[in-house]
N, C-alpha and C positions, 0 to 999 in steps of 0.2 A: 458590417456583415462580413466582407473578405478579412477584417479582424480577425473576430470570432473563427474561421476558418481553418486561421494560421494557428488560434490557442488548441482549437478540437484538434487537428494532425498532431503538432505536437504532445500533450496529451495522451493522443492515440498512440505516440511512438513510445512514450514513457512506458505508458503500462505495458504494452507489446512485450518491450524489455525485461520489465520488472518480475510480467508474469512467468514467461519464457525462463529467467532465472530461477525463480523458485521451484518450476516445475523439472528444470535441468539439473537443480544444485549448485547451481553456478554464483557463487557470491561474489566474483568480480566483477560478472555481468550484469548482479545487482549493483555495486555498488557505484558502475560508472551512471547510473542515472540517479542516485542519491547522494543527496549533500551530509554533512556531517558539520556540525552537529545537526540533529532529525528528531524533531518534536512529533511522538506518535501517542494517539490519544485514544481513548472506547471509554465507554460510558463507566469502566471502572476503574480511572485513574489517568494518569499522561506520564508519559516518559519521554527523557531528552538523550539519545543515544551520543555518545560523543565519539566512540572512534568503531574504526573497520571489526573490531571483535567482538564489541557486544550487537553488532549489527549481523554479524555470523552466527552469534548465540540466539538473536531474536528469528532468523530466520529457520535455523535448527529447529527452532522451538514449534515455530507456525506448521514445517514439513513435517513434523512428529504428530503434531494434531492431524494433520492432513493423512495422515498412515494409518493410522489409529481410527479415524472413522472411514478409512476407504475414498478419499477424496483423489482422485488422477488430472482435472484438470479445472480451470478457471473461468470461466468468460463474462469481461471485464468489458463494461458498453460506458463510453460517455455518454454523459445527459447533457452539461454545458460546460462549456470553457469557455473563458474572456478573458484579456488582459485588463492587468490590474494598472500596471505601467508598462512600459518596455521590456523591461526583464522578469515581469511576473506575471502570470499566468493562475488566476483558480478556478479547481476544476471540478467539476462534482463525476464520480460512475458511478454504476450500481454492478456489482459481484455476485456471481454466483457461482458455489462450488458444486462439482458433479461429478459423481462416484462414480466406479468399475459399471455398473453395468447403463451407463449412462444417466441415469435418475438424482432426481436431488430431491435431499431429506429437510433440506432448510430454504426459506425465506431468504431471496434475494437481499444484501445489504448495501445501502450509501455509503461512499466513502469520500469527502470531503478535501482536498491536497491541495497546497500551494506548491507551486513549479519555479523555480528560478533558475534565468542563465546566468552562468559563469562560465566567461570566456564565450565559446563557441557552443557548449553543450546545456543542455536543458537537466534541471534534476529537481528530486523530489527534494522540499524541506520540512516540510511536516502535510502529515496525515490526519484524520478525524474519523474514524471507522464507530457508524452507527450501526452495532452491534447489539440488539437487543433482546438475543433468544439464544444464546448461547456464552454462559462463562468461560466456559473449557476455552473459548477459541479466543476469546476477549486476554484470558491468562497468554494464551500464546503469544500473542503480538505485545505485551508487557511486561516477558519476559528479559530485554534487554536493556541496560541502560538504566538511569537514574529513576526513582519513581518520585515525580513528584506530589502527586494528591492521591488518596485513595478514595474509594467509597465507602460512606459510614454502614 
């Protein structure tokens, strides 16, 4: 249980960061909680980003959808975290994006993450965004980095 405890804080600190970044522009703030290489995955294909630029291009990409439909902010809830081992962490939230005038137009979505420490800090290694009502946003985050499968 006090496990469990340490994977949800941490977790919580990840996204804190990650979100905080995207909503700032901040790609270095993104990238100190993400590993590289970063297996990101939606229901139409996976990508394995390998370095700090396509990790910049993939972020571009998500904030250009996010403008485009009037998205301003995030709120990003863990559901569970557990360690896997000592230095891994998986973590399931659920996402919801909410436009200018507070409202959201879409269905909350799961998104799946493994967390690993290296060194002292905690970071993202890959993602699973179940994304199933929206392409437009599914392209965004597949934007960067190698594709490896597509959907037929």
């Amino acid at each position: 249980m006090i496990l469990d405890l340490a994977a949800e804080t941490i977790a919580e600190e990840v996204l804190y960061i990650t979100g905080k970044a995207i909503l700032e522009e901040d790609d270095d703030m993104f990238t100190t909680s993400c590993a590289l290489p970063h297996l990101m995955e939606t229901s139409k294909g996976r990508h394995i980003i390998t370095t700090e630029a396509e990790l910049s291009d993939t972020l571009s990409s998500v904030r250009r959808y996010m403008k485009r439909n009037d998205i301003v902010d995030l709120v990003r809830t863990v559901v569970s975290a557990r360690f896997i081992d000592a230095d891994t962490i998986e973590s399931t939230h659920v996402s919801l994006m909410v436009g200018k005038n507070g409202e959201t137009t879409r269905s909350p979505y799961p998104v799946y993450s493994v967390i690993r420490r290296f060194g002292s800090s905690w970071k993202i290694v890959s993602s699973l965004y179940a994304i199933l009502d929206n392409e437009e946003h599914n392209n965004a985050l597949l934007s960067g980095g190698k594709l490896w499968q597509t959907e037929k």
